[in-house]
C-alpha positions in Angstrom: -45.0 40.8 32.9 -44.3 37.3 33.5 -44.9 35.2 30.9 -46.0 31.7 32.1 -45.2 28.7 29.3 -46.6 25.3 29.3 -43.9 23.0 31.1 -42.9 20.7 28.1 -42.0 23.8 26.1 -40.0 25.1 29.1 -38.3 22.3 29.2 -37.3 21.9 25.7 -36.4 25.5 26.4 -33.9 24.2 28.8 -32.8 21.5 26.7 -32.0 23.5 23.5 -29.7 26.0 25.1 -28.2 23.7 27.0 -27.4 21.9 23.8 -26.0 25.2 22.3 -24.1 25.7 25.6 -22.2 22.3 25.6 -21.4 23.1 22.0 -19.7 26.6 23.0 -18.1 25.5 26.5 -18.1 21.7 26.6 -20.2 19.9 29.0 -17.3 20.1 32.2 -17.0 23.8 31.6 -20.9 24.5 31.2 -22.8 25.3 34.5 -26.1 25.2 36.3 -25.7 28.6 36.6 -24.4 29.7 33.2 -27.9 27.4 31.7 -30.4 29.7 34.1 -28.5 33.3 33.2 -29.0 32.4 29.2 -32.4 31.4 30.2 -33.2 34.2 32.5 -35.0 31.4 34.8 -34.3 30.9 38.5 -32.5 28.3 39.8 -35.8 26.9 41.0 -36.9 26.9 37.9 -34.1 24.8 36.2 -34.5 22.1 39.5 -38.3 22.1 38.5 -37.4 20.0 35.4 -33.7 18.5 36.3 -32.2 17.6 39.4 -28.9 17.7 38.1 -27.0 19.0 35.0 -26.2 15.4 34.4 -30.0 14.3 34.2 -30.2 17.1 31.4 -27.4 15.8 29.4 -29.3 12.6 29.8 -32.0 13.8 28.7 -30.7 15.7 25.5 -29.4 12.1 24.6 -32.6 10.4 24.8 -33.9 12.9 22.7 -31.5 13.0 19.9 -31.7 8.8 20.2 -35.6 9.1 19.9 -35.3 11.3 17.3 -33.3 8.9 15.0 -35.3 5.9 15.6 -38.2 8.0 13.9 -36.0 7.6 10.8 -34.7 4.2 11.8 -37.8 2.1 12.7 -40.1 2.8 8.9 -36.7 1.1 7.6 -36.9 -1.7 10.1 -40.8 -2.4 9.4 -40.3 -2.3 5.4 -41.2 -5.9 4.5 -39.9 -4.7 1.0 -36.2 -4.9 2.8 -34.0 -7.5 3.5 -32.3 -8.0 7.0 -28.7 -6.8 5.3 -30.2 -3.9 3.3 -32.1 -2.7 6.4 -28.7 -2.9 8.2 -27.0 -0.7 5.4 -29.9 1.7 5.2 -30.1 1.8 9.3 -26.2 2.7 9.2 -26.4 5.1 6.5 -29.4 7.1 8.1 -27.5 7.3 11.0 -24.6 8.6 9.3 -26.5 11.3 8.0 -28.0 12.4 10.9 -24.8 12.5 12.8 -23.4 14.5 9.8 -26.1 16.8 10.3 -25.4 16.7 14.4 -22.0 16.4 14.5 -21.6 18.9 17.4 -23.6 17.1 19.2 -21.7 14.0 18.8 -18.9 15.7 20.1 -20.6 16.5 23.1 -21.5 12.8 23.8 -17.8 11.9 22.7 -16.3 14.0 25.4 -18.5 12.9 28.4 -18.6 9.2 27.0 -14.6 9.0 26.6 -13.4 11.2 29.8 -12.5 9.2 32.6 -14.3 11.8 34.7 -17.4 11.0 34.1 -17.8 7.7 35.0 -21.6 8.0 36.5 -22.1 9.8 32.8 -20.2 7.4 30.6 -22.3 4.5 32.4 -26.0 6.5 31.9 -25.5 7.3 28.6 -24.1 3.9 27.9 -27.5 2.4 29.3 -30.0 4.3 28.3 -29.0 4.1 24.6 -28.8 0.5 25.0 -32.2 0.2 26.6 -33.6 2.4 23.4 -31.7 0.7 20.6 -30.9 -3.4 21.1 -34.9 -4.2 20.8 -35.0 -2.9 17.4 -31.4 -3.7 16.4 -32.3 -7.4 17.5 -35.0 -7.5 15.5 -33.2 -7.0 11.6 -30.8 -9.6 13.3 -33.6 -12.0 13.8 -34.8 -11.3 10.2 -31.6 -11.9 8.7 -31.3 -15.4 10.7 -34.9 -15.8 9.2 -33.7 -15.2 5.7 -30.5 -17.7 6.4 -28.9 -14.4 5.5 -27.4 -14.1 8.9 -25.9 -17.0 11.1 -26.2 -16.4 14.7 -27.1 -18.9 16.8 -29.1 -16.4 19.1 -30.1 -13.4 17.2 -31.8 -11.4 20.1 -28.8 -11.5 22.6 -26.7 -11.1 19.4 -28.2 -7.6 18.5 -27.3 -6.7 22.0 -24.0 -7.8 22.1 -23.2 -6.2 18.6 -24.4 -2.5 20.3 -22.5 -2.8 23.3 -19.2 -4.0 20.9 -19.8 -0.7 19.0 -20.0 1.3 22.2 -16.9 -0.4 23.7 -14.8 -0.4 20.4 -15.4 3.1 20.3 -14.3 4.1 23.8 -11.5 1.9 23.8 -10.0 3.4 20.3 -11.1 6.7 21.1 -7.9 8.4 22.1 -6.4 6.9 18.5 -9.7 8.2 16.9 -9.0 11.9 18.6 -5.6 11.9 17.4 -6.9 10.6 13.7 -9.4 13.2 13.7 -6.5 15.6 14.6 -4.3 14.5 11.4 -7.1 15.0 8.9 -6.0 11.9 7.2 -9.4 10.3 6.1 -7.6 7.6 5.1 -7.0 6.4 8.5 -10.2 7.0 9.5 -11.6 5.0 7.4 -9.2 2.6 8.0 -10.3 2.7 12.1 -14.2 2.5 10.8 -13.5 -0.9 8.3 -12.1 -2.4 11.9 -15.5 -2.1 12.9 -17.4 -3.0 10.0 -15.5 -6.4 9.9 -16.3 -7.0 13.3 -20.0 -6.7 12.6 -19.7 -9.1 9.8 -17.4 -12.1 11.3 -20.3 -12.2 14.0 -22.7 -12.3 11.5 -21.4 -14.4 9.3 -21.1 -12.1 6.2 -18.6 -11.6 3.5 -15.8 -9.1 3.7 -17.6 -5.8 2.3 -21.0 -6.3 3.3 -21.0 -3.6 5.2 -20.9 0.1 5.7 -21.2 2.4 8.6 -21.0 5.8 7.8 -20.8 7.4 4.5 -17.9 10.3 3.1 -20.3 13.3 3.9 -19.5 11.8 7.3 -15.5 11.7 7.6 -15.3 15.0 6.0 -17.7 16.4 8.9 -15.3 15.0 11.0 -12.2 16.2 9.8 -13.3 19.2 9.1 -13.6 19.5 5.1 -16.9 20.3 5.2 
């Protein structure tokens, strides 16, 4: 008999093995095709939800980006906060939930940083934008509130500072594979205090103020843990 499932769950359905899929194969090597046999759906059925395997990935990102902001945004709403310790918090929740999603980092890594995707690179670029400047803006208009910050326009400034991030990454990220390749968490850290001190010349904070991921983090990534 077949069993008939209300759509959202089918296409969370879709979504997780997917995910699993791109962990196994990689995104280039995982098909249509390969999704639907795991599945045991039609092809019909997959096209019902996604027109492409690209607007999957897509949607697996805005996913996993919604999902954080449910952690991110009770930091960003605590009155009890500053603008810098809501930045620290922010950075180290993140951290923690990459730790804990570090395949799936990967995934994103490898579509963001191949220059075969260029459609992908630019989607993913976008829509993580569109879902994370508003709020980022807004702890960098506290902190210009609280003269803790110096900016002399916070809101385009959040922007700015997320798009810096993105491109840093992409434009180190064929030093960052081969780091990641050496095991040396020195240099990695190293690579991640070059970004940290760009975040803080712009803001107009002291050397230190700063820190984007925690240890749990470099030792997911080079594989001691």
């Amino acid at each position: 008999m077949r069993i008939i499932k209300k759509p959202e769950i089918r296409k969370q359905e879709i979504m997780d093995k997917a995910q699993l899929l791109f962990y196994k194969f990689g995104y280039e090597n995982t098909s249509v095709n390969l999704i639907i046999s795991e599945l045991g759906i039609s092809k019909g059925g997959f096209y019902h939800y996604f027109n492409s395997k690209m607007q999957l990935l897509d949607a697996i990102s805005e996913r996993f980006v919604k999902h954080t902001l449910k952690s991110i945004i009770p930091i960003v709403e605590n009155p009890e906060l500053n603008a810098l310790q809501k930045l620290n918090l922010w950075f180290s929740t993140v951290s923690s939930i990459k730790t804990n999603q570090i395949n799936l980092m990967q995934v994103f890594a490898n579509v963001i940083y191949s220059d075969k995707n260029l459609i992908s690179k630019a989607n993913l670029k976008k829509k993580w934008i569109e879902l994370i400047s508003p709020i980022f803006s807004k702890v960098i208009m506290q902190g210009c509130q609280e003269r803790l910050f110096n900016p002399k326009f916070p809101k385009e400034t959040g922007e700015i500072l997320i798009r810096i991030g993105m491109t840093l990454h992409e434009s180190l990220a064929g030093k960052f594979e081969r780091l990641m390749k050496t095991r040396d968490p020195a240099s990695l850290l190293r690579l991640i205090k070059i970004y940290e001190n760009i975040y803080e010349r712009i803001l107009g904070l002291k050397q230190g103020s700063l820190q984007f991921v925690n240890q749990d983090f470099i030792n997911k990534l080079i594989g001691k843990s």
